[in-house]
LUMROTOR-72499 format. One record per atom (N, C-alpha, C, CB): x negated, y negated, z. Coordinates in steps of 0.001 Angstrom, whole numbers, plus 500000, padded with zeros to 6 digits. Glycine has a CB too. Layout:
% residues N
XYZ;...
//
This chain:
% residues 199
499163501172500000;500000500000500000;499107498749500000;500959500011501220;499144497834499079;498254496769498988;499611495430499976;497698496448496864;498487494779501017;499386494091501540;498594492534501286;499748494651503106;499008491923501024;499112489786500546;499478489399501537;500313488942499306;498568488273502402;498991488081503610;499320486385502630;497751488415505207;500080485708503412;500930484686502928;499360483583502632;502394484111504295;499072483033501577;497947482050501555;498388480457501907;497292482128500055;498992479989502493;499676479230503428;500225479242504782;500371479032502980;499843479103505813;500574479015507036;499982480465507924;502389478982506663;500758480638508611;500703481766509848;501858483127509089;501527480862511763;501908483651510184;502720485352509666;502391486067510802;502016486371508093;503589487107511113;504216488115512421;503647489247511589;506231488204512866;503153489856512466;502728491713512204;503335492106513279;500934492382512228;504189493089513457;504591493937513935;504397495445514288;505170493739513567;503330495886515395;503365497103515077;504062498131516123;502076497390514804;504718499467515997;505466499501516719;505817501370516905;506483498444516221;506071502231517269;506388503067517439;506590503958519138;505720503354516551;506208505084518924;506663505760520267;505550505488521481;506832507484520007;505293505965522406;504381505642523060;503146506926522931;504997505304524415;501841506952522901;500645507779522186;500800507577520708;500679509452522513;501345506671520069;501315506708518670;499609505781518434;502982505844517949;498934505125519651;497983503962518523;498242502935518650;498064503955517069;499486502483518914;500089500965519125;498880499576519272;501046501054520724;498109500467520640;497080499222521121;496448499559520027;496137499167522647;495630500432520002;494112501348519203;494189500312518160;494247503387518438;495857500105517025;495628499492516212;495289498040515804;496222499823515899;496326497318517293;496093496228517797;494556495641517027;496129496482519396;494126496511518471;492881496210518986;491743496303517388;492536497490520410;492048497121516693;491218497426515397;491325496252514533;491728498732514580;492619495224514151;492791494256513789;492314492999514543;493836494360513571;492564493359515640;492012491519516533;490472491965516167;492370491153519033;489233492698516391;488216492894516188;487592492597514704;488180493972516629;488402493188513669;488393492309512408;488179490885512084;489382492425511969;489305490727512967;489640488753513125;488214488269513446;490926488088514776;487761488529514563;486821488550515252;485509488786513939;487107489680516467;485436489581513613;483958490112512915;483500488643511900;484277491896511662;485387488223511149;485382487592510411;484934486055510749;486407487870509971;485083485456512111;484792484644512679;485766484014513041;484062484139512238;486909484638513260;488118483582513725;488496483669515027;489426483751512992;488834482657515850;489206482296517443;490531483273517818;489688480415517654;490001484480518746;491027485889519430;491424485257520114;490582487281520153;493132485612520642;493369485781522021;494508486675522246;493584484511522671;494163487805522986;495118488706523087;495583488710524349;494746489891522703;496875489005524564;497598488947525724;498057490024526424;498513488316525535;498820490669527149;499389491556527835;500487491319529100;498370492167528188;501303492176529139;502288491252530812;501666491988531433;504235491292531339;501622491267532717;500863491875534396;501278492819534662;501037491185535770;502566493064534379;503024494166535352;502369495643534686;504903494188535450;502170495821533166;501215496966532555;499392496664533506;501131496600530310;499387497160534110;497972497890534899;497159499095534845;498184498071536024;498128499729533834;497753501654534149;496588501595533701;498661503090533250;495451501006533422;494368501073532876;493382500084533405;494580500999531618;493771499081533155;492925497950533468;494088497227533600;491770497421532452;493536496005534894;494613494738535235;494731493242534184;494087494144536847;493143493178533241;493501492759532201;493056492801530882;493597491954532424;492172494056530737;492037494657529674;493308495450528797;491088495425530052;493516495784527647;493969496215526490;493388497502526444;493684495361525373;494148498586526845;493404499831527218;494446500575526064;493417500411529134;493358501324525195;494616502112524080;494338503801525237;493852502314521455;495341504437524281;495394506027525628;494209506598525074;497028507535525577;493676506432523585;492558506957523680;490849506181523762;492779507715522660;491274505111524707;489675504981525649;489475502911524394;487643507305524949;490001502897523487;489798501498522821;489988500700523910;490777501079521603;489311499183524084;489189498461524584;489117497165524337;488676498790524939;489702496108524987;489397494371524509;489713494014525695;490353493455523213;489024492785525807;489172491906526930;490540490937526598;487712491005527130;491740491065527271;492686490265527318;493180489344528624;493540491015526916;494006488009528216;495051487667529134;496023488472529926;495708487000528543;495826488662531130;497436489196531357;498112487909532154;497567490853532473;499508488066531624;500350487120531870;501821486864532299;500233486721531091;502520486039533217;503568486739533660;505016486539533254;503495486624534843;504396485233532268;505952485325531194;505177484708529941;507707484089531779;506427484267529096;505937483785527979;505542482692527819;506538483889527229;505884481528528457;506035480489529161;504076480162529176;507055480881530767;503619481135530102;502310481150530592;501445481605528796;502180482528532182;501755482432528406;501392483103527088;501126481451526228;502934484354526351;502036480783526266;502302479900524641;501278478589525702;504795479301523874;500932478387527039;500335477779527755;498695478122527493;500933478025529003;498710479092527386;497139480028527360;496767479913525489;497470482330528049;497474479882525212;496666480301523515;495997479563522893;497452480570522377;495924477601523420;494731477267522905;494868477090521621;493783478106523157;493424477519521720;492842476920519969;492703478373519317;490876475874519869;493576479335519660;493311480557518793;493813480696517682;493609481602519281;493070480990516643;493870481160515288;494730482825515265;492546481025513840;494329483629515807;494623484810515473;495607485011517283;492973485874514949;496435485844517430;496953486144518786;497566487146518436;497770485181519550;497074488366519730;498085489311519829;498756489511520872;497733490316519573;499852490614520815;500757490336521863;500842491958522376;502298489519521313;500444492792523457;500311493725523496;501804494304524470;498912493833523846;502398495385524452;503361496120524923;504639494683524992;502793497002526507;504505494224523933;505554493145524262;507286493130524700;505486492475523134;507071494571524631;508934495263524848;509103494590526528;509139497821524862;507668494355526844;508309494061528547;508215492664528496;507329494722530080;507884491809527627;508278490024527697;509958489968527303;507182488882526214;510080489114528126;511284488026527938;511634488128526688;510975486514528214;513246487816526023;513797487862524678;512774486041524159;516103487906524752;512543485275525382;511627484158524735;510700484555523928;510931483392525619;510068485338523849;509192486069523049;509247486123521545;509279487248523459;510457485801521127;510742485755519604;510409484216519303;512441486216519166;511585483979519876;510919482217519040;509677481819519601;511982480608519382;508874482261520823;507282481476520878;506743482464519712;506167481596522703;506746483915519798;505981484607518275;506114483833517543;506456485863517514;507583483164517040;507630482150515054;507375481225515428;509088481789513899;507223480301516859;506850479180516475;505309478630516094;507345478579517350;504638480115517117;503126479889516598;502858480624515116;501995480590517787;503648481618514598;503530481634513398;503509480291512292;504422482430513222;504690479899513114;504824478275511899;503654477108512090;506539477170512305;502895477249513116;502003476574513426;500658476679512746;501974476731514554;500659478287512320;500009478658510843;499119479886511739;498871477099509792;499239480150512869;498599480939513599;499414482867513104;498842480183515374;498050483880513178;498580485320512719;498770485781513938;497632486315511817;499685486315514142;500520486577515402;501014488240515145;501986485340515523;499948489087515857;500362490564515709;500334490939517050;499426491521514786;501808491822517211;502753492245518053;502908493707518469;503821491848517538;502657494286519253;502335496152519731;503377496310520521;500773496688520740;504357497309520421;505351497701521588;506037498871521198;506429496597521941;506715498912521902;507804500385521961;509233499557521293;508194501197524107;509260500847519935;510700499891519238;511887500416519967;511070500156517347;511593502079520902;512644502789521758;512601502926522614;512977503665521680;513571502687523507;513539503186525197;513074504510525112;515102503213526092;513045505123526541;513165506844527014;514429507095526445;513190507297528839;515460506694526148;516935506501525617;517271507074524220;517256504985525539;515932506634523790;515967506506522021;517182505409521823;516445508275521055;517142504241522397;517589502492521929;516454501462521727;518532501692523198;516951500762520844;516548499580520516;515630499111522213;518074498587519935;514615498731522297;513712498097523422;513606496428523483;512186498675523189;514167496357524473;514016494401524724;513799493901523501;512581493699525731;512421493099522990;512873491977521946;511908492695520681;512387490031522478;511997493730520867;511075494324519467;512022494331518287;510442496063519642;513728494817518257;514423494751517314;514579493172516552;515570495345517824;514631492073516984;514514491287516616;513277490653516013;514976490960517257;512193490886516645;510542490760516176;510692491262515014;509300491576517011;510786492819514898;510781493317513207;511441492682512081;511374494598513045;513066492182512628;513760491685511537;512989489879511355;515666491816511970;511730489330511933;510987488258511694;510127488676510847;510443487671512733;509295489542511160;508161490091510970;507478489836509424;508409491486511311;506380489532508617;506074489728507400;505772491393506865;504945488820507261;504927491647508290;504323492869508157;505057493832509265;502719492708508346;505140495311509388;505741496208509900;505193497297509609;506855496192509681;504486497877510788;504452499181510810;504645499931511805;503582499494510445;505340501121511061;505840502053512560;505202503178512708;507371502576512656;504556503484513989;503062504565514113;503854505827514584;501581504030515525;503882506878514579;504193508520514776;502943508930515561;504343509517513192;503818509237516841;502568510356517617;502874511797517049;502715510487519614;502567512784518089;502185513916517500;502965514751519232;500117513989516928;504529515618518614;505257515676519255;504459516898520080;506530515696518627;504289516772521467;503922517246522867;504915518856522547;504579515902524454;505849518961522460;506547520118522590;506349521039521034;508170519660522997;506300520588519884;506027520953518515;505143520727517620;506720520719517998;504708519797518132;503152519424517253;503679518304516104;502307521130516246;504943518346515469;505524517338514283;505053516452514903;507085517130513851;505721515529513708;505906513567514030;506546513505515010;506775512472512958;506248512744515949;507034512257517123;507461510571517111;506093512594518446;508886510658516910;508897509342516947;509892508442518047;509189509066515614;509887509090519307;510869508853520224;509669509005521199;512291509835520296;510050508605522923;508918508584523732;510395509139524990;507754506746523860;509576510260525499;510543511318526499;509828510734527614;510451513279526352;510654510127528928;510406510202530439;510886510920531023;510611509350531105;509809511458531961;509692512791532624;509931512868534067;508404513316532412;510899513523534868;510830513536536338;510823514714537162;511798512879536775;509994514770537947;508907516521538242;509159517238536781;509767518011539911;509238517181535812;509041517880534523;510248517895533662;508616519274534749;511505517554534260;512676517126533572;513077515999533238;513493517427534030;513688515954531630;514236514574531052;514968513712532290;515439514897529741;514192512201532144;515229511645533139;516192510846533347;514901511330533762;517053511042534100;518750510632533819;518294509047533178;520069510548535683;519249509042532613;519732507901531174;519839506391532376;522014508497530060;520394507306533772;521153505732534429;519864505149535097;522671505943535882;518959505317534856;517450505114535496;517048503993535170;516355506040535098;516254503250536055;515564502299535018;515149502176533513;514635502181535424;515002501030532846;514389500973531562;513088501016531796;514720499861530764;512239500196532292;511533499667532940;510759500317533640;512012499019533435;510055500987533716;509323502290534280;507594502608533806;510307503628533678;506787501629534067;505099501651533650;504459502853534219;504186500296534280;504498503680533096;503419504956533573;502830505317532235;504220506491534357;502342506467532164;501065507152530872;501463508735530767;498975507064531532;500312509394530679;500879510318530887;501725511736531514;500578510181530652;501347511263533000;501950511846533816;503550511488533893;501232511639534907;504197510501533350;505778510273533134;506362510327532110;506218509244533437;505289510638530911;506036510235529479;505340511424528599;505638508399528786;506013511619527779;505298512796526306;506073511792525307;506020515089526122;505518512568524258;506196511349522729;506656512782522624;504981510250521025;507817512775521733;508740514157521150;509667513435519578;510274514802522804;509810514483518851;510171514376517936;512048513896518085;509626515606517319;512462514035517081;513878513711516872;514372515011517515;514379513414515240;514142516117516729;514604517464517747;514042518067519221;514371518632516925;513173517236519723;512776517818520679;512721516558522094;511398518534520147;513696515854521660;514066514755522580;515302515464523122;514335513202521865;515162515141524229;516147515591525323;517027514963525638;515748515806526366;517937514258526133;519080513702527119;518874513689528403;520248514367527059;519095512798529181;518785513246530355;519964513815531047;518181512262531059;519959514686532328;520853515169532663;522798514626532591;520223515321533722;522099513605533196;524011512569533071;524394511957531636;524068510741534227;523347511926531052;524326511751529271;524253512864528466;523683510515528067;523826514060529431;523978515624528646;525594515806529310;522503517211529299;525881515494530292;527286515810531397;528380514713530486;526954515133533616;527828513852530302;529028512814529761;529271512623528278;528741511367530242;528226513408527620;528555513855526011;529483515215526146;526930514270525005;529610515997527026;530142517299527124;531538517469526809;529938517770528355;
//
């Protein structure tokens, strides 16, 4: 796929899939580009993601960048400075503000690429990623490698002592791999109370 980035102004990348798909890894492979090329990084993260580092950009397999962590968006569009390039890492946990500061620093002419979960544990739409995509210039959606079958996995399963967990649970739930597997379309589960209330 040959991609034309707009030769005028700024532009949204979007990247996005289950959780172990790469999300950061890829992030992080593009801001470093930016970087090689000589242009001003700044990548971000919300506070409350720690499972790795408190403000590093930790992909699950060991990639690394030095980032902002930050506790709304508010603080994010405060912090970015003179960066030409910004990314926005696990952004499913910022504020729905998150869309219009993404386009407004797009319109400002700044490249603004975006990493998150497009699905709950639910398999739904996640905070403000559905709307990010329908901005977006660029879009891509990453496939892990389903824990129970080995296929494409494109859903992310939360786990409690080893069973799917009930639907009425938090959304909101920061863990790795001890709470989560990525699973395919057939090998996503329900959790107990929307297996009882589909019945």
């Amino acid at each position: 796929m040959i991609r034309i980035p707009p030769q005028r102004g700024g532009w949204l990348e979007v990247i996005c899939g289950p959780m172990f798909s790469g999300k950061s890894e890829e992030m992080i492979r593009r801001l470093r580009r930016a970087e090689i090329a000589g242009q001003r990084v700044a990548i971000f993260k919300p506070r409350i993601d720690d499972r790795f580092d408190a403000t590093d950009v930790v992909s699950h397999a060991g990639a690394r960048m030095r980032a902002i962590a930050v506790s709304s968006v508010a603080e994010l569009q405060a912090r970015v400075r003179d960066a030409e390039v910004v990314g926005i890492d696990e952004v499913q946990f910022f504020e729905p503000a998150v869309v219009p500061a993404a386009l407004e620093l797009a319109d400002r002419g700044l490249r603004v690429v975006a990493a998150g979960l497009d699905q709950d544990f639910r398999r739904l739409p996640f905070g403000p990623i559905p709307e990010l995509l329908s901005h977006a210039e660029f879009v891509d959606k990453l496939q892990a490698v389903c824990h129970r079958c080995g296929g494409p996995a494109t859903t992310t399963q939360r786990l409690v002592d080893g069973a799917p967990a009930p639907y009425s649970g938090e959304t909101v739930v920061v863990g790795a791999a001890e709470q989560y597997e990525a699973r395919c379309r057939g090998c996503h589960e329900p959790g107990a109370d929307a297996a009882r209330a589909a019945a």
